[in-house]
C-alpha positions as CSV (number, residue, x, y, z in Angstrom):
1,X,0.0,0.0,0.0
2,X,1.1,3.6,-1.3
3,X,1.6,6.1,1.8
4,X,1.9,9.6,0.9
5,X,2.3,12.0,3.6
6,X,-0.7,14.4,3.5
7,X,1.1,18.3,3.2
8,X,-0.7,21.7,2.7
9,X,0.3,21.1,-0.8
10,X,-1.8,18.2,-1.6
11,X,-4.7,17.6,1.1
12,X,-8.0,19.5,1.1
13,X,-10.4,19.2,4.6
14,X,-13.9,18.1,4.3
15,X,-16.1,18.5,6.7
16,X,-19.5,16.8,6.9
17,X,-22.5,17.6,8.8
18,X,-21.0,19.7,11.8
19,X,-24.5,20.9,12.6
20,X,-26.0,21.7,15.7
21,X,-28.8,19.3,15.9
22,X,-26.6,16.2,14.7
23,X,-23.9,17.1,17.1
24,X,-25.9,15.7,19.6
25,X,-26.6,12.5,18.6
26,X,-22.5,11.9,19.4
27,X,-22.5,9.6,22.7
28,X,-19.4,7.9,21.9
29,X,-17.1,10.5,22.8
30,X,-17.9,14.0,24.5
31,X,-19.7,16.0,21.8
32,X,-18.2,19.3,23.0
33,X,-14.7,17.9,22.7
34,X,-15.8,17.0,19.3
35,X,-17.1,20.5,18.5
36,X,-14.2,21.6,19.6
37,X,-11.5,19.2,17.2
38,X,-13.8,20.1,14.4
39,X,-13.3,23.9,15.0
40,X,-9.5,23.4,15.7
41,X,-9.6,21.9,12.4
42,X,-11.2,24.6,10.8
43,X,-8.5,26.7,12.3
44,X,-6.1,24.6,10.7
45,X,-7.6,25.0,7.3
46,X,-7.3,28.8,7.4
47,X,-3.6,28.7,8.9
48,X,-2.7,26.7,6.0
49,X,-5.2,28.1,3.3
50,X,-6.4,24.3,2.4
51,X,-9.3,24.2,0.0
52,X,-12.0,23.1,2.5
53,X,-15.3,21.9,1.5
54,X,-18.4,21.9,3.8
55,X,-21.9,20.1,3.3
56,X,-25.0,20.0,5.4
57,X,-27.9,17.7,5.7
58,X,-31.4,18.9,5.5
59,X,-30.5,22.4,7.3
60,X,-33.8,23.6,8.0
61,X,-35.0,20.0,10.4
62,X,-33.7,18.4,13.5
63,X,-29.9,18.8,11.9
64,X,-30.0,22.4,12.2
65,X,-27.2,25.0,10.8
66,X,-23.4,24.6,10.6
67,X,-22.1,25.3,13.6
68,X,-21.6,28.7,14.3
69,X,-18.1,28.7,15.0
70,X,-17.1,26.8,11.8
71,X,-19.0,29.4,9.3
72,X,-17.4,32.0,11.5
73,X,-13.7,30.4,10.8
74,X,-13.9,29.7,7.6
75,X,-16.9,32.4,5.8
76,X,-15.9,31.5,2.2
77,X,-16.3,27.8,2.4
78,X,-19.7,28.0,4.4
79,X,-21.6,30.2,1.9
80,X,-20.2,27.8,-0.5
81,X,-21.5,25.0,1.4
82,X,-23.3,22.1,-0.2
83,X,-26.7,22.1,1.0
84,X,-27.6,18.1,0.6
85,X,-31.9,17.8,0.6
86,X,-31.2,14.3,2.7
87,X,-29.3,12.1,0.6
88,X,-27.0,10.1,2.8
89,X,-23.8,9.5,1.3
90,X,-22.4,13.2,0.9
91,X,-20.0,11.8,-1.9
92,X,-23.3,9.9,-4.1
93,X,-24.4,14.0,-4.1
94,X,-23.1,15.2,-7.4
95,X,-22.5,18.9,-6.2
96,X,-20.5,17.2,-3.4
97,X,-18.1,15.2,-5.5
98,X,-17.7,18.2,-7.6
99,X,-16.6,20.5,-5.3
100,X,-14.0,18.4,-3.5
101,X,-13.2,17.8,-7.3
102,X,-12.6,21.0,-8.3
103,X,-9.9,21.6,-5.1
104,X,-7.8,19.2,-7.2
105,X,-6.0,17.8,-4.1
106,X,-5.8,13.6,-4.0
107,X,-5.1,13.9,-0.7
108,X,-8.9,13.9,1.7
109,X,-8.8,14.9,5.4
110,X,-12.6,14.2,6.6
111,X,-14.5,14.5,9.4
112,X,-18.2,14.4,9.5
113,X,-20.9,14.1,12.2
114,X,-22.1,10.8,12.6
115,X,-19.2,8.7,11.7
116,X,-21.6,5.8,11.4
117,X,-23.8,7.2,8.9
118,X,-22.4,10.8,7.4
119,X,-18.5,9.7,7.1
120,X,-17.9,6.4,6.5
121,X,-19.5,6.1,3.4
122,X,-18.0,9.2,2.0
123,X,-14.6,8.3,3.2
124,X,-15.1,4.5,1.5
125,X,-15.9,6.0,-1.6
126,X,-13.1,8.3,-1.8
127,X,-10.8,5.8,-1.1
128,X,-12.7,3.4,-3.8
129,X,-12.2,6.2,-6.2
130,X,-7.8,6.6,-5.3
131,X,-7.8,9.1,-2.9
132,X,-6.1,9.1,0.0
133,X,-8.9,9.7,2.8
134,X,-7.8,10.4,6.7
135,X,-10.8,10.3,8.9
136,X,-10.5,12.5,11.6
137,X,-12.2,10.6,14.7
138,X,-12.3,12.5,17.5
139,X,-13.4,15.6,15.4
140,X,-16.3,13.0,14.4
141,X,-18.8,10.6,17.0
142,X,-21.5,8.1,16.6
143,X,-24.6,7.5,18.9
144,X,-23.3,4.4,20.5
145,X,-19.6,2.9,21.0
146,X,-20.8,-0.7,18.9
147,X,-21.7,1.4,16.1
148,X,-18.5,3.8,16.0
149,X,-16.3,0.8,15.9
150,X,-17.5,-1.0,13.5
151,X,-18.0,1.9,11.0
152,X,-14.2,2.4,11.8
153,X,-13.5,-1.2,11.4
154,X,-15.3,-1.3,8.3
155,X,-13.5,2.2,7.1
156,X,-10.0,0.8,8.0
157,X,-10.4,-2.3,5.6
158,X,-11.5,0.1,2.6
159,X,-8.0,1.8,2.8
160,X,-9.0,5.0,4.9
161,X,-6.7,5.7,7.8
162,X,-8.1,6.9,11.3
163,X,-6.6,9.5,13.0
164,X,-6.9,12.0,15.4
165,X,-6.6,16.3,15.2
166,X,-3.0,16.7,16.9
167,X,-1.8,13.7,14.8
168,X,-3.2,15.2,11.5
169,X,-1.6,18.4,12.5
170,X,1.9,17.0,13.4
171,X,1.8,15.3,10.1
172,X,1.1,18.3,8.0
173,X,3.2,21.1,10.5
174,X,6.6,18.6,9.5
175,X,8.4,21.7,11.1
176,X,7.4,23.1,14.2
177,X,9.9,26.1,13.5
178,X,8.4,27.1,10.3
179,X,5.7,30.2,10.5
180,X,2.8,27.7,9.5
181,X,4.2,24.8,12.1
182,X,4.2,28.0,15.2
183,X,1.0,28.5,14.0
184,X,0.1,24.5,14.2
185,X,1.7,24.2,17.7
186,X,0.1,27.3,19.2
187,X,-3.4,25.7,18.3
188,X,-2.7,22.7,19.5
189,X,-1.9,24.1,22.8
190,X,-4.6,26.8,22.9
191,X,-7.2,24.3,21.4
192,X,-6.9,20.8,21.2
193,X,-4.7,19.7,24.2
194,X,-7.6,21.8,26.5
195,X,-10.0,19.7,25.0
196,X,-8.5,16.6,26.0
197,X,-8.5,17.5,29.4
198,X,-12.4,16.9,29.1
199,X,-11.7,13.2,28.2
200,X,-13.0,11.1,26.2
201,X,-16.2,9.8,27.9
């Protein structure tokens, strides 16, 4: 199997149903910590200037908006956000595949809100398809542990690797002295490392 490291170069982020009603339907992990990895990577898309392409569920029921934080971070990608009317598989939607098309990067970082139901088929596809996916877990949750494993069991044998937000970041960063890797580090410290102080439940 091919690794390629995943650089600012060549990876776009994706980010999949971060809305306020489906946030809580994560019981798998704190839902607050993972509002808060999906926003530190939202922060982390700016830093870098990655192409980032958002896409909501069915905005105006139960799912609710984006959340705040996110449209705040990133203004550009959520006006351009793909606005799904309920299909399931965000990568089946054609304006979806298009737009993380058109950012020309092979290399996927996603993260989406369930994992059992708005990421993993997504991130299978992708991979399917050639490109390399990362699935950011703790920036993602499922409504019961039996059902996050096995979506990441079954995400694992299509080719997608799992990660985490301060692993992603290392990766990318390469170079904590660099102006972007000061950047990275200070994040992670302001950001992510708080968060995990919450635990993982």
């Amino acid at each position: 199997m091919k690794i390629e490291r995943f650089t600012a170069e060549n990876s776009a982020l994706l980010l999949i149903d971060h809305q306020v009603g489906t946030m809580q339907l994560i019981k798998n992990i704190n839902k607050d910590f993972a509002a808060k990895q999906s926003i530190a990577l939202a922060k982390m898309a700016k830093i870098l200037n990655l192409p980032v392409v958002i896409t909501s569920s069915q905005e105006e029921n139960a799912q609710g908006p984006i959340l705040p934080e996110i449209a705040e971070i990133l203004p550009q990608a959520y006006e351009a956000r793909v606005k799904r009317p309920g299909v399931v598989n965000a990568w089946a939607y054609a304006d979806f595949r298009n737009a993380v098309l058109a950012t020309g990067r092979k290399n996927l970082i996603m993260a989406g809100v369930t994992t059992d139901v708005c990421l993993i088929f997504p991130a299978i596809d992708a991979a399917v398809e050639g490109f390399n996916v990362q699935a950011v877990l703790d920036a993602s949750g499922s409504p019961s542990d039996l059902s996050e494993e096995l979506s990441r069991q079954r995400m694992h044998d299509a080719g997608v690797v799992l990660t985490a937000t301060n692993t992603l970041m290392a990766e990318i960063a390469q170079d904590w002295s660099t102006p972007a890797g000061q950047q990275l580090i200070t994040l992670l410290f302001t950001d992510v490392f708080p968060a995990l102080g919450a635990g993982i439940q």
